[in-house]
Backbone bond lengths (Angstrom), bond angles and torsions (degrees), N, CA, C in turn:
res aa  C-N    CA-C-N  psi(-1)  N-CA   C-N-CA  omega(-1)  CA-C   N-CA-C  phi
1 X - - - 1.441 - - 1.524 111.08 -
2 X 1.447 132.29 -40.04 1.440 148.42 -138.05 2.086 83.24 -100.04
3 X 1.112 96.85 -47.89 1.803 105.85 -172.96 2.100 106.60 -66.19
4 X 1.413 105.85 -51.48 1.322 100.82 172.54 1.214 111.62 -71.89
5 X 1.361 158.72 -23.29 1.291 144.15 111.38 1.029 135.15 30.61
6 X 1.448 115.03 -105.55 1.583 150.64 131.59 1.311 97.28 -2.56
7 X 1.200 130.66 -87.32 1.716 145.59 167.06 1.577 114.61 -13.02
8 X 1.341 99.95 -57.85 1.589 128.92 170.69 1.939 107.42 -38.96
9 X 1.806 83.11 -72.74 1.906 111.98 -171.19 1.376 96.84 -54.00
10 X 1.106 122.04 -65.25 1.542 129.36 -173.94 1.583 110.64 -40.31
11 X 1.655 110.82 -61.94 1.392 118.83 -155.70 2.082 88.11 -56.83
12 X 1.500 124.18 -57.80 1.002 145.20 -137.31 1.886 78.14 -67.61
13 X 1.353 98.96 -73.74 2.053 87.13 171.89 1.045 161.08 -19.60
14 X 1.754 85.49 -38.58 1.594 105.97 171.21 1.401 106.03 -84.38
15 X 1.230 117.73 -43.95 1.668 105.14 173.85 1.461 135.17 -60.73
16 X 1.678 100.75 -29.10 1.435 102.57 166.89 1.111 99.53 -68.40
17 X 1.589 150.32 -60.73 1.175 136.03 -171.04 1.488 123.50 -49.86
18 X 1.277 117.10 -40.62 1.558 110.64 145.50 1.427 146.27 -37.35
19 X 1.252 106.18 -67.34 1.534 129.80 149.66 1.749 117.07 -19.67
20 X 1.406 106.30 -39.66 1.566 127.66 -163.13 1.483 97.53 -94.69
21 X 1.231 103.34 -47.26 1.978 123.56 177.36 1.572 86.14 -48.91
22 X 0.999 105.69 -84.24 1.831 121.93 179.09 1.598 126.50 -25.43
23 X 1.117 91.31 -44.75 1.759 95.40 -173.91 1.467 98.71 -95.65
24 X 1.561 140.69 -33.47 1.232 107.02 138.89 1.263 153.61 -63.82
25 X 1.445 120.01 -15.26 1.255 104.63 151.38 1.471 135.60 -60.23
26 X 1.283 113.06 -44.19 1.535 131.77 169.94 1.628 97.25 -36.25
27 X 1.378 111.77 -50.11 1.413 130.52 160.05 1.737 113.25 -4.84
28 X 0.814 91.33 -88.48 1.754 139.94 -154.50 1.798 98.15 -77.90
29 X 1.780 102.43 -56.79 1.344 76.41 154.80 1.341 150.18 -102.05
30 X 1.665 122.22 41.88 0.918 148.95 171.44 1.532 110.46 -83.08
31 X 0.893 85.50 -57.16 1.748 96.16 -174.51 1.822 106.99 -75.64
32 X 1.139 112.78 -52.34 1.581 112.29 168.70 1.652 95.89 -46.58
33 X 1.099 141.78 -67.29 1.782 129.49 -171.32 1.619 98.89 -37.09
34 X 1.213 117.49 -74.83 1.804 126.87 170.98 1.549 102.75 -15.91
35 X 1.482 105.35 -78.27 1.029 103.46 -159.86 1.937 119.89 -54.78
36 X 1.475 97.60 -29.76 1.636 108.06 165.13 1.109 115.97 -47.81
37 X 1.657 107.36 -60.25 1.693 100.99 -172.42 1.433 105.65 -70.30
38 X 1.252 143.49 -24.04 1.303 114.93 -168.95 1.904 103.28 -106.02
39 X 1.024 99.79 0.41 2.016 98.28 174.64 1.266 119.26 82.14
40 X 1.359 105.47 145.21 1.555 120.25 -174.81 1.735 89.07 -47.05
41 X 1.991 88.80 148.44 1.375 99.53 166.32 1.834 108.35 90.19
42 X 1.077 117.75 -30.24 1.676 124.10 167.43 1.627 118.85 -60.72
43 X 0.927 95.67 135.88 1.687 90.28 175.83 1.504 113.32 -43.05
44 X 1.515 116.60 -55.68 1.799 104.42 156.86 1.091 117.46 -20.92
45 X 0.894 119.04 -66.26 2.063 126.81 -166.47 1.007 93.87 -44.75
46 X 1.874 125.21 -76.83 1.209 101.76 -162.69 1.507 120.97 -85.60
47 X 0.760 105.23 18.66 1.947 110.02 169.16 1.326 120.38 -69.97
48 X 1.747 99.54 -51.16 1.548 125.04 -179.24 1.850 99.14 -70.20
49 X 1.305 120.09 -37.82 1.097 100.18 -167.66 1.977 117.27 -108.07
50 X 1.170 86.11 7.66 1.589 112.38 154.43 1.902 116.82 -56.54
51 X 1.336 94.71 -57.24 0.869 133.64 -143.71 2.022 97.46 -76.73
52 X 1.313 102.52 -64.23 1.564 126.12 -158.57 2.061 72.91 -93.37
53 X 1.090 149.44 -18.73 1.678 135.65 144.90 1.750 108.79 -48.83
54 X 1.388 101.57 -56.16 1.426 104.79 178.61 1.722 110.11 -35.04
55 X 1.684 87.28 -81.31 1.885 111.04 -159.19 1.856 86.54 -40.97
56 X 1.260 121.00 -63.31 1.498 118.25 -153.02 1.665 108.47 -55.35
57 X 1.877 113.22 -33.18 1.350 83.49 -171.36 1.550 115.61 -109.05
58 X 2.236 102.02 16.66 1.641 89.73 132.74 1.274 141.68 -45.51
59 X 1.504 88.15 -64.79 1.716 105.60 170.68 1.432 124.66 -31.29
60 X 1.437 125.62 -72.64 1.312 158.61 -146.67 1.582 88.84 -78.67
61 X 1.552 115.35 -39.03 1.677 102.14 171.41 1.618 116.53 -70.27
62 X 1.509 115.09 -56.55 0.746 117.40 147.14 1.991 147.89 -4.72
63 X 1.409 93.68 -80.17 1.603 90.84 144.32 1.374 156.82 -71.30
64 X 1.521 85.00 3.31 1.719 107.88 178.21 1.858 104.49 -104.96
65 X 1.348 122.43 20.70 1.239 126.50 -143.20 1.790 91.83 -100.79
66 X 0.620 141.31 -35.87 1.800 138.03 -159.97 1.178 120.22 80.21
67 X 1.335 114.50 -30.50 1.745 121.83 -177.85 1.743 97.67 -96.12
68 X 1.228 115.23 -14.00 1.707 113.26 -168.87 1.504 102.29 -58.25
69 X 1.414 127.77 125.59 1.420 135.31 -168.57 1.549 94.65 -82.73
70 X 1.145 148.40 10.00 1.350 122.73 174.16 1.607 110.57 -87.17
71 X 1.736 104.41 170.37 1.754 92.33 -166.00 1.530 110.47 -72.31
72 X 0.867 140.19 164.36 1.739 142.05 -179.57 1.541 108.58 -63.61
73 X 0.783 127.45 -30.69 2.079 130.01 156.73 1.382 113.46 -53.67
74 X 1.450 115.25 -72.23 1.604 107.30 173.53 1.162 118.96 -64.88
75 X 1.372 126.64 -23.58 1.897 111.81 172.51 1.438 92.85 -57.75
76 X 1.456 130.49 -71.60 1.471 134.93 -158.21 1.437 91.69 -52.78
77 X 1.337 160.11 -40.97 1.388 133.20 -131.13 2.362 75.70 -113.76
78 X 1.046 104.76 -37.94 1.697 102.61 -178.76 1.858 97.57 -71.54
79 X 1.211 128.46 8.79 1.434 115.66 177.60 1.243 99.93 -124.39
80 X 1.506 125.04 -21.87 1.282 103.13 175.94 1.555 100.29 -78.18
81 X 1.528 122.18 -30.73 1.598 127.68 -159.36 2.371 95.37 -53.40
82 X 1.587 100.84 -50.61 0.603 116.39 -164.06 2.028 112.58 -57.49
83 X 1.513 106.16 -30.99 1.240 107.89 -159.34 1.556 96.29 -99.17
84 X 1.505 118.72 -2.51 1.513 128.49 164.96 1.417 104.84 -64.71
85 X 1.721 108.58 -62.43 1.436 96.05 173.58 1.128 139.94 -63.32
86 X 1.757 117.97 -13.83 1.167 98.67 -174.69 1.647 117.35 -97.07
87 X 1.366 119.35 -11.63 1.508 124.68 127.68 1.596 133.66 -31.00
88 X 1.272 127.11 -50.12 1.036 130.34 166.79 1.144 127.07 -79.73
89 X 1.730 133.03 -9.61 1.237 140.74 123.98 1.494 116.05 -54.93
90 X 0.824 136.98 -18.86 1.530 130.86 175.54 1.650 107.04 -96.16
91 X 1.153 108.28 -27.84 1.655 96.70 177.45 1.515 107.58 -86.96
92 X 1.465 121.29 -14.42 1.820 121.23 172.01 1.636 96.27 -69.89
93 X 0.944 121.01 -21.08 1.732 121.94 -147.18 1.830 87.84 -105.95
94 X 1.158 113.15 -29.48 1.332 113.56 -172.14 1.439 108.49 -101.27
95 X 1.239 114.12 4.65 1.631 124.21 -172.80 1.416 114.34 63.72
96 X 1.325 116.15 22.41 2.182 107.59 169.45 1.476 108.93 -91.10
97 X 1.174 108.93 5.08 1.474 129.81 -155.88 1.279 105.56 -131.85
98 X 1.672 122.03 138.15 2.032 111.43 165.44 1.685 82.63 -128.76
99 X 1.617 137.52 -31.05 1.102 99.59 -148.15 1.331 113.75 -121.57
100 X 1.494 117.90 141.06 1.635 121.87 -176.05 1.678 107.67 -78.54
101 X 1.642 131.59 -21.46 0.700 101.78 -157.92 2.151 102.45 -70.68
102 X 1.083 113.63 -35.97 1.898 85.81 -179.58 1.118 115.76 -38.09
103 X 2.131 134.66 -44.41 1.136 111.53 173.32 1.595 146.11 -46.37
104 X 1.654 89.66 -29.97 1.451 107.52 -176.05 1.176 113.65 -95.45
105 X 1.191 128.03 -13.81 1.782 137.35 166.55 2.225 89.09 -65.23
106 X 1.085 118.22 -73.56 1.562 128.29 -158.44 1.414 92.99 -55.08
107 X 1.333 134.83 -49.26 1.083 128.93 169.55 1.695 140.21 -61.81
108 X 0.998 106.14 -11.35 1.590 126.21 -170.73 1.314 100.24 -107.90
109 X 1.730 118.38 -15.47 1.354 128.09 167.40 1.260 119.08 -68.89
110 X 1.560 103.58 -51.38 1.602 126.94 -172.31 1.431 91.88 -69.42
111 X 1.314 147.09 -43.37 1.396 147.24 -148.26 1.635 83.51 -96.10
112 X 0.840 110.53 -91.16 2.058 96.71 -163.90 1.721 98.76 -38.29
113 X 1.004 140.65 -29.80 1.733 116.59 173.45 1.640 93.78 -81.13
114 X 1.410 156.13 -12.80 1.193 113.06 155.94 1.296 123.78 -77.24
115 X 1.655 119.75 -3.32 1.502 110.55 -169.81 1.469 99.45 -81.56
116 X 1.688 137.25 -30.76 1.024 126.37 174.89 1.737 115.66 -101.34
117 X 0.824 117.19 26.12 1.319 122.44 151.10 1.521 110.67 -73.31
């Protein structure tokens, strides 16, 4: 009884933690569109890229964690994904860069695999 439970608590956790994964990205790419239409250098810009600095180096701790249950391939392939963007937010922010949409393409990727996860 105590194990299907547990089973129960757990399953329900991981989805809110998804769910949370999810609605910040949806996040992030909300504000990255903004920040497109109005152009590097707009207060958008750096809001959006404030912002998608934030989510990643939840993440990026996160996947660097030892206890993180994902398999050891997808942490590495979600940490390198992660350390692309946060380079490629630094080169929009530094001007080597004008365009958000790769951020928001990689992200809208990562977000539809949490909705069917």
């Amino acid at each position: 009884m105590y194990h299907a439970l547990y089973a129960d608590i757990a399953s329900e956790t991981t989805a809110n933690i998804r769910d949370n994964e999810r609605a910040a990205f949806e996040k992030s790419i909300s504000l990255l569109r903004m920040a497109e239409e109005k152009g590097r250098g707009s207060r958008e810009s750096v809001e959006a890229l404030l912002f998608l600095n934030r989510l990643w180096g939840v993440l990026l701790e996160d996947l660097a964690h030892p206890e993180n249950g994902l398999p050891e391939t997808l942490r590495a392939t979600l940490i390198s994904i992660g350390i692309w963007m946060l380079k490629r937010a630094d080169d929009i922010r530094q001007g080597r860069e004008q365009a958000f949409a790769p951020l928001i393409d990689v992200s809208e990727s990562i977000c539809r695999g949490l909705r069917r996860a």
